[in-house]
C-alpha angles and dihedrals in degrees: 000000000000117000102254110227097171144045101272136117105254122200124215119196112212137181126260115278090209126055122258108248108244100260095188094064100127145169113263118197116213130204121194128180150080126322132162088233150029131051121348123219089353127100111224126194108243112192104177139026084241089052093044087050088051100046091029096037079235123252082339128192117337135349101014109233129247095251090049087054091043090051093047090047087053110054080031089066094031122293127157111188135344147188113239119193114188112205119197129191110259113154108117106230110040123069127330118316126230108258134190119223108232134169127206120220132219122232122222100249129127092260084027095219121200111281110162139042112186119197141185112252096240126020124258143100085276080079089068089073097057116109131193133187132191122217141140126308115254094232096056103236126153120243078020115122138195113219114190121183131213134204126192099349135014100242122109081258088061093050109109108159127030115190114191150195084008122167141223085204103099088205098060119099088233094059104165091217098053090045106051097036095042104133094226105029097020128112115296088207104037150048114193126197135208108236095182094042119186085354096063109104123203083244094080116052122165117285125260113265137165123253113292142160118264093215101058138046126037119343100014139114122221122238116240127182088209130203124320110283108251119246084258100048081053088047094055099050090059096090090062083080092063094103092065118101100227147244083109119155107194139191135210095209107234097332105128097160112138092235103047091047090050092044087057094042093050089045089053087051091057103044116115099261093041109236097359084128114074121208124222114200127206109205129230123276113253108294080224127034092216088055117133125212095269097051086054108053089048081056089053095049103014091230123109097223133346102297105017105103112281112216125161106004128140089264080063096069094071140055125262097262134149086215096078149047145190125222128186157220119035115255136230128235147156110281102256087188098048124089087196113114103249098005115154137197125214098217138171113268099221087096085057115041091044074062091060088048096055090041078056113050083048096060102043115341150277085286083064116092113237095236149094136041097305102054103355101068111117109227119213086025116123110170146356141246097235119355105216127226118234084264090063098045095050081055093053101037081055095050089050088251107139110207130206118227149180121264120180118232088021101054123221111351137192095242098186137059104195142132121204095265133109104212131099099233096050103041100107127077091211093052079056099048093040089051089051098041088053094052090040085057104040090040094059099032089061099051083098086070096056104113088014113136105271099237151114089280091057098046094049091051083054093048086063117040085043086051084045107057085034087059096051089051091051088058094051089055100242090129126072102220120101081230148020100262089054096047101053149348131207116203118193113144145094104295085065099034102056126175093269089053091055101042074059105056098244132128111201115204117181124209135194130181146177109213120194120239125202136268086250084162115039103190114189117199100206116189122202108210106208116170095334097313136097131227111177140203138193120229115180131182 
């Protein structure tokens, strides 16, 4: 403060004596699973179908994957952005391993020794269409080379990258190596390595050679997709996701398999904010292709109808957990991969209904459930699988299974609102997601306490960014409770941080809220007046 000399009113800004709560904290969709291109053991943001289709080569040839299908669906329904980790099979012994077509290049000198290897970026048969073809830098340099790269063909139409004026001299600011392979300017289709290494000179650059493949001919390995990873090969590629602040919700695309789907749910469960990752579920085909509605949903549950034992039934495959939930039945929708007139495609909903999460959570927030006309309608699909009867989907709703059904004027609509647990207070997927989102937040926005003295000051500082961001909350309508004092409460004081806690080195805030469920049952008690007397009826939706 200035040193007042005269008679005035002086003004100080100071900071803040609380900390901001953290405002980017947002929901990440994950999708894990097999593709024939893109990454490998490495979760990439993906913001955009185009840009899935440039990093993923999209649906790709032949039959689309699961996980193509589950990212279309996605951005289709409303997504926004998502995680997608590509898992490839890579144990020796069972089945084929993945493999990436390469091709190794020739120098100029007088025994030409082997310089290049070229390589396609990820590894799959789609490598095998990459073409590559060696000529003379544009700038006329000796020792300079043009690499041009192919892909699908090796016509001028097929020519997607030219990299020019590049050298062998390490030194050079035109290294071939650090530009081709640079992560943000680099080529979308190769890898090139360096087979001299410090010993190769700008005096011997690669021969010149014609387009050609880099999977075929001499010295070249040949791309291969491999085998299907293993659900435990899925399972164990999961922690690569432990540097991502959560929420996440994550799907397993079309993978049902008992093992793969408990693997995601345990490794939910150990992450460091316990549960702040969601599992969507997608369920099993029919066990039977001639099963009626009826016969699937009791597969589904493994009760014959809402009240009659369930046993053995796809819910039974799982633990009882509010961090996960199951959707059916598959959904139908045109074929995004045919280029047949009307074709149409029977996929898993999980895409689609982690599109309706994200729709969601944009329209109101994670304490919203992700259900009902007004967030819950599955864009892009145009039919069901089976479309249940009010008996099945008693049976389902009973058996925590949210289907997914067909409402006319709104379309196909996400119809349930359930995790896979039995009790009361963690039914609700949005009381789960709201739990996690709130941890998340808290979690991140104190760091800034961390080292802090331990001491009245500093409680106090917690008390109320934590009351803060609950408040906030409060007047966005995510807690139950008509007033503040009734939705939450925030304790950091000396009753919880005693003296051992602090000799410790621990600050203890507890934190107490009141989240809102949804109206999952709307009864409405309708009364006929006739001639001064009532008569009344339930109706009940």
């Amino acid at each position: 403060m200035p040193i007042p000399y005269r008679p005035d009113v002086y003004i100080q800004e100071s900071s803040s004596s609380s900390f901001a709560p953290t405002a980017s904290v947002q929901t990440t969709a994950v999708f894990v699973g097999a593709h024939m291109q893109g990454p490998v053991a490495t979760p990439t943001l993906i913001t955009s179908w185009q840009q899935f289709q440039a990093v993923y080569g999209g649906f790709g040839p032949g039959v689309p994957t699961y996980l193509s299908l589950a990212v279309f669906g996605y951005f289709m329904s409303g997504g926004g952005r998502c995680l997608v980790l590509r898992v490839t099979h890579t144990t020796t012994g069972t089945g084929t391993i993945s493999a990436t077509a390469s091709l190794i290049l020739k120098d100029t000198e007088g025994s030409p020794q082997n310089t290049i290897t070229v390589s396609a970026i990820s590894p799959g048969i789609w490598g095998n269409s990459i073409g590559v073809q060696i000529a003379a830098a544009g700038d006329g340099i000796s020792g300079h080379f043009k690499l041009i790269v192919y892909y699908g063909g090796l016509t001028t139409a097929n020519a997607k990258e030219t990299w020019d004026n590049l050298s062998m001299n390490q030194w050079d600011s035109r290294y071939f190596a650090s530009m081709i392979n640079n992560i943000n300017t680099g080529s979308a289709y190769i890898n090139v390595t360096d087979l001299q290494g410090t010993t190769t000179t700008a005096g011997y650059p690669p021969q010149t050679v014609a387009a050609e493949y880099i999977g075929q001919g001499s010295g070249s390995t040949t791309g291969v997709d491999g085998t299907a990873p293993t659900d435990a090969e899925v399972v164990a590629a999961l922690p690569l996701l432990n540097s991502y602040n959560g929420p996440l919700v994550l799907n397993l695309p079309g993978n049902s398999d008992t093992s793969a789907v408990g693997g995601a749910i345990t490794y939910s469960q150990g992450r460091s904010i316990a549960e702040d990752t969601f599992i969507v579920i997608d369920p099993p085909a029919p066990a039977q292709s001639t099963y009626t509605s009826s016969q699937y949903a009791a597969q589904l549950t493994g009760a014959t109808a809402a009240g009659s034992p369930a046993t053995g039934g796809f819910v039974q495959n799982f633990s009882a957990t509010d961090c996960a939930a199951i959707y059916a039945p598959w959904v139908l929708i045109s074929d995004p991969s045919s280029a047949t007139p009307g074709a149409v495609r029977l996929v898993p909903p999980g895409g689609f209904v982690m599109g309706a999460y994200a729709k969601s959570d944009g329209m109101a927030g994670p304490w919203k459930a992700p259900a009902g006309v007004r967030t819950g309608g599955l864009n892009a699909v145009s039919g069901l699988q089976y479309y249940f009867t009010n008996a099945d989907l008693d049976n389902l709703n009973a058996n925590n299974v949210n289907a997914i059904k067909a409402m006319p004027t709104f379309g196909c609509v996400v119809m349930g609102a359930r995790t896979l647990s039995p009790l009361v207070q963690q039914r609700y997927i949005n009381v789960r997601r709201l739990m996690s989102f709130i941890e998340v937040t808290v979690q991140q926005t104190l760091q800034a306490a961390l080292f802090e003295n331990n001491d009245a000051v500093l409680w106090a500082q917690v008390t109320v960014t934590v009351s803060t961001f609950l408040q906030n909350l409060f007047a966005s309508g995510a807690f139950a409770g008509t007033d503040a004092a009734s939705s939450f409460f925030v304790t950091c004081d000396s009753s919880v941080n005693t003296a051992a806690t602090i000799a410790a080195g621990q600050l203890i805030c507890q934190v107490g809220i009141a989240p809102v469920t949804p109206a999952e049952f709307i009864i409405m008690q309708m009364s006929q007046w006739q001639n001064g007397a009532t008569s009344s009826t339930t109706v009940s939706s």
